[in-house]
C-alpha positions as CSV (number, residue, x, y, z in Angstrom):
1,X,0.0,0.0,0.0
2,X,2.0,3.1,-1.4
3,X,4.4,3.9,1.4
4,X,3.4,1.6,3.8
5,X,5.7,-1.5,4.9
6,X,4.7,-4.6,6.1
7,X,6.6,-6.3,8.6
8,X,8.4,-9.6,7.2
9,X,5.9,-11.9,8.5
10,X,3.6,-10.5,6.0
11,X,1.2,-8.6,9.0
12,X,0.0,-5.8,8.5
13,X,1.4,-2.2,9.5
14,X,-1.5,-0.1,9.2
15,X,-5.2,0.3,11.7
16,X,-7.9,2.6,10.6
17,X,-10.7,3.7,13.1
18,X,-13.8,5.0,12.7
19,X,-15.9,7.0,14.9
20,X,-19.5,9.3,15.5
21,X,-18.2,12.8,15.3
22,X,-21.7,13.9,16.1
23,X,-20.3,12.9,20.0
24,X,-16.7,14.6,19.2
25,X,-15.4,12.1,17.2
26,X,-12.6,12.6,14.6
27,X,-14.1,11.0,11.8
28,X,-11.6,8.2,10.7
29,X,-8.5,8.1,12.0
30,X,-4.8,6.5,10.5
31,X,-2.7,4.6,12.3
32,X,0.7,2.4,12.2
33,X,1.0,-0.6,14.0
34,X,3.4,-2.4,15.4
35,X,3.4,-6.1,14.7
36,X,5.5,-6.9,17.3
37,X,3.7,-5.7,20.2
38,X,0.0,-4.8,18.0
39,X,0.5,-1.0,19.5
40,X,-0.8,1.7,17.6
41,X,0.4,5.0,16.1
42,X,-1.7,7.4,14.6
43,X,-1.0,9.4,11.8
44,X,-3.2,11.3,10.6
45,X,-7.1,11.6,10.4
46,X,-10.6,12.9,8.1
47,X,-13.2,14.1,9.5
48,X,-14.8,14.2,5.5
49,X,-18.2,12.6,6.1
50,X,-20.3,12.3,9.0
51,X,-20.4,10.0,11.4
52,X,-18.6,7.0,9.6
53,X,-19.2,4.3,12.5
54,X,-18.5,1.3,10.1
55,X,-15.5,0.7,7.2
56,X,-13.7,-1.8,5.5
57,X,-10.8,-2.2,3.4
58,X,-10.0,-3.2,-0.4
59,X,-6.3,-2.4,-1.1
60,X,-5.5,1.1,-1.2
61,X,-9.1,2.1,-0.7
62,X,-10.7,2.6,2.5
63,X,-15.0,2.8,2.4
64,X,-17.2,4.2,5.1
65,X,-20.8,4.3,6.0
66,X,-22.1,7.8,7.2
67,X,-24.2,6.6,9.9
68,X,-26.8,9.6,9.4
69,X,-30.6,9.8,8.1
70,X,-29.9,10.9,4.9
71,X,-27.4,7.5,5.1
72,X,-24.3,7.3,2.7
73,X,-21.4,5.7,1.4
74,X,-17.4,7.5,1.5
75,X,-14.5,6.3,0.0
76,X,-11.3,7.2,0.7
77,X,-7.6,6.4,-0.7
78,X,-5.1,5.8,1.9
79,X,-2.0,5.2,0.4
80,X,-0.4,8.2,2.3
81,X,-0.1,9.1,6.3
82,X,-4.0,10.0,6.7
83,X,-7.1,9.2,4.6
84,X,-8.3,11.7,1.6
85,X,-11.5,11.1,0.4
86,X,-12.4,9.9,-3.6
87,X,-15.1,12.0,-4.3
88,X,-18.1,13.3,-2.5
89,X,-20.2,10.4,-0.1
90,X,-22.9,8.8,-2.4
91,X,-26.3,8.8,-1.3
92,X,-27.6,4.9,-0.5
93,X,-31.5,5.7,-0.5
94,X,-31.5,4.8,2.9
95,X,-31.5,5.5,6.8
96,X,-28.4,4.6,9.5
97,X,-26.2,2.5,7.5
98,X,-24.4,0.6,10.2
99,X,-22.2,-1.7,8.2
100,X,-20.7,-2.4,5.0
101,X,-19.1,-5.2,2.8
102,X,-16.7,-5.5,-0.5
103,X,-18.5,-8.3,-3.0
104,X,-16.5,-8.0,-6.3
105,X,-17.1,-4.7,-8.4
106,X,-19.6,-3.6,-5.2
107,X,-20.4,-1.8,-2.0
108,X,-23.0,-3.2,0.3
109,X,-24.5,-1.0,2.8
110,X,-26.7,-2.7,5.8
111,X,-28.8,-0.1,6.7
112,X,-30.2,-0.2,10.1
113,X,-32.8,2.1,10.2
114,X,-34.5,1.4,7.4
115,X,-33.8,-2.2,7.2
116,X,-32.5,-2.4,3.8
117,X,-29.5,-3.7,2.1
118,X,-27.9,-0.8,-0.7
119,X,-25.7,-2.2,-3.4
120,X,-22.9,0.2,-5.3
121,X,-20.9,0.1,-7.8
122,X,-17.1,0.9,-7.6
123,X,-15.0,2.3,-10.2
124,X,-11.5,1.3,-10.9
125,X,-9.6,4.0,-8.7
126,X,-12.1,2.9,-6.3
127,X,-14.6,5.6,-6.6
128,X,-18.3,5.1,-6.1
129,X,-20.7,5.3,-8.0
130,X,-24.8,5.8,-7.4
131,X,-27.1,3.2,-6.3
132,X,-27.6,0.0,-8.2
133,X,-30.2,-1.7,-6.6
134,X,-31.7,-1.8,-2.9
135,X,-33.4,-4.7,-1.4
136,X,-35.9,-4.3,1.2
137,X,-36.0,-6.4,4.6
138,X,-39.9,-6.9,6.1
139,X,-41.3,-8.4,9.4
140,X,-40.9,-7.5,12.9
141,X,-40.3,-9.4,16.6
142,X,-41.5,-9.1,19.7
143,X,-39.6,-6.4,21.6
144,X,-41.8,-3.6,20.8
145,X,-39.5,-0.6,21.7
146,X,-35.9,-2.6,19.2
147,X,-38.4,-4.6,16.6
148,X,-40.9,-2.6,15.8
149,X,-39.7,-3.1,12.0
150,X,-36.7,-4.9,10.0
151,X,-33.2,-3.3,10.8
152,X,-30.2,-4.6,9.1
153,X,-27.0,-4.8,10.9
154,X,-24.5,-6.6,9.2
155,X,-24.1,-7.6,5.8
156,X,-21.5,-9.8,4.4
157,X,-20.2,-12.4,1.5
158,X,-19.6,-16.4,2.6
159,X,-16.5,-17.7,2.3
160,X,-17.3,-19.2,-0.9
161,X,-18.0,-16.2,-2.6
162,X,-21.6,-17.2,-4.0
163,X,-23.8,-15.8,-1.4
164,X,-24.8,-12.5,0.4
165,X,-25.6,-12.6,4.2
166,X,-27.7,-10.0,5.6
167,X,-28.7,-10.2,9.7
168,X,-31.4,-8.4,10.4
169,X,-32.1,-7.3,14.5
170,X,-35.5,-6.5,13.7
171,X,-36.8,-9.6,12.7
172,X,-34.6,-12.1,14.3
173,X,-33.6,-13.2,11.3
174,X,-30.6,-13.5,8.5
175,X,-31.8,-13.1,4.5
176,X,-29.0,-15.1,2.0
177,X,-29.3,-13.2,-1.1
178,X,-27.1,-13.9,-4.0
179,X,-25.3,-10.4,-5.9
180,X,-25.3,-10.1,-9.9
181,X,-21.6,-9.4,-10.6
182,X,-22.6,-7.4,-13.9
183,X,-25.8,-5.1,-12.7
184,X,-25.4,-5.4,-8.9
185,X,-28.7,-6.6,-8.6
186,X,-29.9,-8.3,-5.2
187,X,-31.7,-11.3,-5.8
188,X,-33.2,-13.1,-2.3
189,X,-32.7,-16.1,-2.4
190,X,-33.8,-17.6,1.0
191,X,-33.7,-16.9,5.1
192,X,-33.4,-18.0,8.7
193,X,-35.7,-17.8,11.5
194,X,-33.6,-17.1,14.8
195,X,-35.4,-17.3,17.9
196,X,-38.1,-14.2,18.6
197,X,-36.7,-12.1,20.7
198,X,-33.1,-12.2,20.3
199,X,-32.3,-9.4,18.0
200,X,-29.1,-11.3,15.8
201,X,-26.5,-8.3,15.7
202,X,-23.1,-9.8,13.4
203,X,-22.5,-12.9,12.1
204,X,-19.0,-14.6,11.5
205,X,-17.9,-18.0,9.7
206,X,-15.7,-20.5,10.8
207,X,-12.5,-20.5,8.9
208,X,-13.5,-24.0,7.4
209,X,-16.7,-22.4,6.2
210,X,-19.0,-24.9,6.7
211,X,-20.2,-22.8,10.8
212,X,-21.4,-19.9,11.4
213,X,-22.2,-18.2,14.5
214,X,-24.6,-15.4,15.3
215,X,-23.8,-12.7,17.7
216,X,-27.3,-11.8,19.5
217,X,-27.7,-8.1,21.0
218,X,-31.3,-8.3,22.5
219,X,-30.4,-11.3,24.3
220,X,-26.4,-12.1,25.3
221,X,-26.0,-15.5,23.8
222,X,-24.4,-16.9,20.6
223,X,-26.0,-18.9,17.9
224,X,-24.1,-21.6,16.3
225,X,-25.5,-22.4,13.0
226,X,-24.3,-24.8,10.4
227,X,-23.4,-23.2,6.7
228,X,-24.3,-25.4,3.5
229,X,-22.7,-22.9,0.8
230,X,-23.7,-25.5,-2.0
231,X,-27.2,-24.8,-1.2
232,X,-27.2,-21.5,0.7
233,X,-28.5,-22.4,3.4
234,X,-28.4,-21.2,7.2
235,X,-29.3,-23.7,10.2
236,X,-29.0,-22.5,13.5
237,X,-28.4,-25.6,16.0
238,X,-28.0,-23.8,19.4
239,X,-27.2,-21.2,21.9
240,X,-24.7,-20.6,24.3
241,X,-24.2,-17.2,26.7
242,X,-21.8,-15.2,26.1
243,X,-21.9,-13.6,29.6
244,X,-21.0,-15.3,32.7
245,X,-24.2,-16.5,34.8
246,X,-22.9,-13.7,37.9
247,X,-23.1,-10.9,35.1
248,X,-25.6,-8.1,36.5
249,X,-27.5,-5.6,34.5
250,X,-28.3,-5.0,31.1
251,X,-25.8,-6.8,28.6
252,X,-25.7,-5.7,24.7
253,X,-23.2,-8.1,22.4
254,X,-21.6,-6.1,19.7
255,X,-19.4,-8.0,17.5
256,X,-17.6,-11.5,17.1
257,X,-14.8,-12.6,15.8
258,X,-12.9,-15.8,15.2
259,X,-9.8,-17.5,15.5
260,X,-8.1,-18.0,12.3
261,X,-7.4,-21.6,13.6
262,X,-10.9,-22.4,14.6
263,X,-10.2,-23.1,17.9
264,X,-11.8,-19.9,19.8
265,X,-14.5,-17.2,19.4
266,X,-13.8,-13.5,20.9
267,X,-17.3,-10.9,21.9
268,X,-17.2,-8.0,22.6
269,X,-20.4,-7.0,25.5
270,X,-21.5,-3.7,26.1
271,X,-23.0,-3.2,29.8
272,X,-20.9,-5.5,31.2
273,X,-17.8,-3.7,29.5
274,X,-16.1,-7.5,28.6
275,X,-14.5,-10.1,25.8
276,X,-15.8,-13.0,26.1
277,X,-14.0,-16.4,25.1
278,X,-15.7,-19.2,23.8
279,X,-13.9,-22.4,23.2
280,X,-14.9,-24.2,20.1
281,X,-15.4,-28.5,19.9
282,X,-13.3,-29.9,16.9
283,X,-16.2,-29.6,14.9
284,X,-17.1,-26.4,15.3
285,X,-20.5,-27.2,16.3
286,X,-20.4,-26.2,19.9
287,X,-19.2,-22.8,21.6
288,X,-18.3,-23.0,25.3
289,X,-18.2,-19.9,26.8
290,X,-14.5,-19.9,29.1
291,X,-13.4,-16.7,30.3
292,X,-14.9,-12.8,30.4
293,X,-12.4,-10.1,30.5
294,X,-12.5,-6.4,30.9
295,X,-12.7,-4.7,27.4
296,X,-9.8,-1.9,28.8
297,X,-12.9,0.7,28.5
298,X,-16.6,1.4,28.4
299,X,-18.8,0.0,25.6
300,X,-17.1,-2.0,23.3
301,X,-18.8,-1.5,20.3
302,X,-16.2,-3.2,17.7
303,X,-13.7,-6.2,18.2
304,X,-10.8,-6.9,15.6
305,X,-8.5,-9.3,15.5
306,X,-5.1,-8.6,13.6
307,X,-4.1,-10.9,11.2
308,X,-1.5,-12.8,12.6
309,X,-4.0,-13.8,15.0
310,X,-2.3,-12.3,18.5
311,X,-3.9,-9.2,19.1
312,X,-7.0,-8.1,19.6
313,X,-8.6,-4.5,19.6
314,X,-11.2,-3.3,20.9
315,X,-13.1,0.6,19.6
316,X,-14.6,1.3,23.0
317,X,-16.9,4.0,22.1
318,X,-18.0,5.6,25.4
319,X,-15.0,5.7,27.1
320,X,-13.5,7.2,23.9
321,X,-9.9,4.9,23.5
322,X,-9.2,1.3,21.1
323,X,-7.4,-1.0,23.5
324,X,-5.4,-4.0,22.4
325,X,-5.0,-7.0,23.7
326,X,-1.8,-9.8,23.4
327,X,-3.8,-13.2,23.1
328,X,-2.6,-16.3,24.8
329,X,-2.2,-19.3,22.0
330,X,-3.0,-21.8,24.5
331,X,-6.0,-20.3,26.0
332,X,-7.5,-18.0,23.6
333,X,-7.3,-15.3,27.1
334,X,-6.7,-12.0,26.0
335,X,-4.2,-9.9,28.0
336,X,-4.4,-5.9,27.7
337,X,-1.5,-4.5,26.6
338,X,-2.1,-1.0,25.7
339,X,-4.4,2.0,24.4
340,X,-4.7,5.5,22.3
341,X,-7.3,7.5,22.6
342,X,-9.8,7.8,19.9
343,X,-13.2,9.9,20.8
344,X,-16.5,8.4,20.1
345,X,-14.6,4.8,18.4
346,X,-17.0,2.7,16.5
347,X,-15.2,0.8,14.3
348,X,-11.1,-0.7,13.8
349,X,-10.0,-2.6,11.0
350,X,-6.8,-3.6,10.0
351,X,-5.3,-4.6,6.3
């Protein structure tokens, strides 16, 4: 990436952050990394576009959501010390987009208030371009004041590359959709019932790609589903918490990650302020839930783990700092190592 280095293992050297600068945030924020000890460095920051809570990475091009009403997409190239935005943010005919995903010659927005998923086309220098097509989530759940209509949360591609995963926190449910490479058009293809109530937040696959696991926010527990990317299909076959039975007070999961070697799951829980661990079986059918750490601030609303698969960070949003965390190989524990502060952090990625 221009006149970044990687280290000689291949890791990377650079962290970008993103945050709400309607609470004093700095919009998205560069950093270096050190792949030694996973600390971080920043260079430089945009505060371009409003509120860009959500990003992720494709080469020398960083995207962002605008988490507003008038919801948008940003690009931005980041070959140099801080990020300069490609163009103006592109409308995505939508409300609160609160994440976003790379498929191919596309952008996909989840957009949360409107419970929608936007799809856009990207240019060769990485530019947007207007909507191509939006596909609408319907149906409701049972707690009135969080699913009172669809919201999407997350949306993302399978390992495989064939599918389109959208989880949707309004309806307790995840839609698999499948993307035309050539128009961008959303086709839906089928869906999952979770169990009413839960509110499914993020979803992430096992690195064998045949699991999947389903962060819930209403309730604090884990859904392990099994992944049939031959036929698309989603089947959840259980829970576990991801909060320790002693836990007191409210409890909202926020993201999940997983262990490049399949062996662990890491959540981050608002409320509580914690990581949990989860073991996994060999088959990656069963989730044990086997320590809960602090999350080194208040309301961890992102998790990330780095790609060599030893630190973890977490964009703890209230208390206004990313922390990261050396992980114990044996254990899957993670060990807090050190901080920067970043106001109002949403989002961390690394690539």
């Amino acid at each position: 990436m221009g006149d970044i280095q990687a280290g000689q293992d291949g890791t990377t050297t650079r962290a970008y952050i993103g945050s709400f600068t309607s609470e004093g945030g700095r919009g998205v924020i560069a950093a270096d990394v050190d792949r030694e000890s996973g600390a971080l460095t920043v260079t430089g920051a945009s505060d371009a576009v409003a509120d860009p809570t959500f990003l992720a990475l494709a080469g020398d091009v960083l995207y962002a959501v605008s988490e507003t009403d008038r919801g948008a997409a940003a690009a931005f190239d980041v070959t140099g010390p801080e990020p300069r935005p490609l163009g103006v943010p592109v409308p995505v005919r939508a409300a609160g987009p609160t994440h976003l995903a790379v498929v191919g010659g596309y952008l996909l927005t989840a957009n949360y208030t409107s419970g929608s998923v936007t799809s856009l086309p990207r240019a060769a220098d990485g530019r947007l371009g207007p909507v191509a097509d939006l596909m609408r989530h319907e149906g409701s759940g049972p707690v009135a004041d969080r699913q009172e209509g669809p919201h999407a949360h997350q949306v993302l591609p399978d390992p495989s590359g064939r599918w389109v995963l959208a989880v949707d926190l309004g309806t307790d449910s995840v839609t698999v959709g499948a993307l035309d490479p050539a128009t961008g058009v959303l086709r839906a293809h089928g869906g999952t019932a979770l169990r009413p109530g839960t509110g499914p937040r993020h979803l992430v696959f096992h690195p064998a790609g045949r699991h999947a696991y389903l962060l819930n926010e209403l309730e604090p527990t884990l859904t392990v589903c099994r992944w049939d990317p031959e036929a698309g299909v989603l089947t959840p076959l259980g829970e576990t918490p991801v909060v320790p039975e002693s836990a007191t007070g409210p409890q909202y999961p926020a993201e999940v990650v997983a262990d490049p070697g399949g062996r662990f799951l890491w959540a981050s829980v608002r409320g509580g302020d914690t990581l949990a661990v989860l073991a996994l079986d060999a088959t990656g059918e069963e989730a044990r839930l086997v320590a809960s750490v602090p999350c080194g601030g208040r309301w961890p609303r992102d998790l990330t783990l780095g790609p060599s698969g030893r630190h973890l960070y977490a964009a703890n949003q209230h208390s206004g700092d990313v922390t990261w965390f050396t992980v114990d190989p044996d254990t899957g524990v993670p060990d807090r190592a050190g901080s920067i502060p970043a106001p109002a952090a949403s989002c961390v990625v690394l690539g």
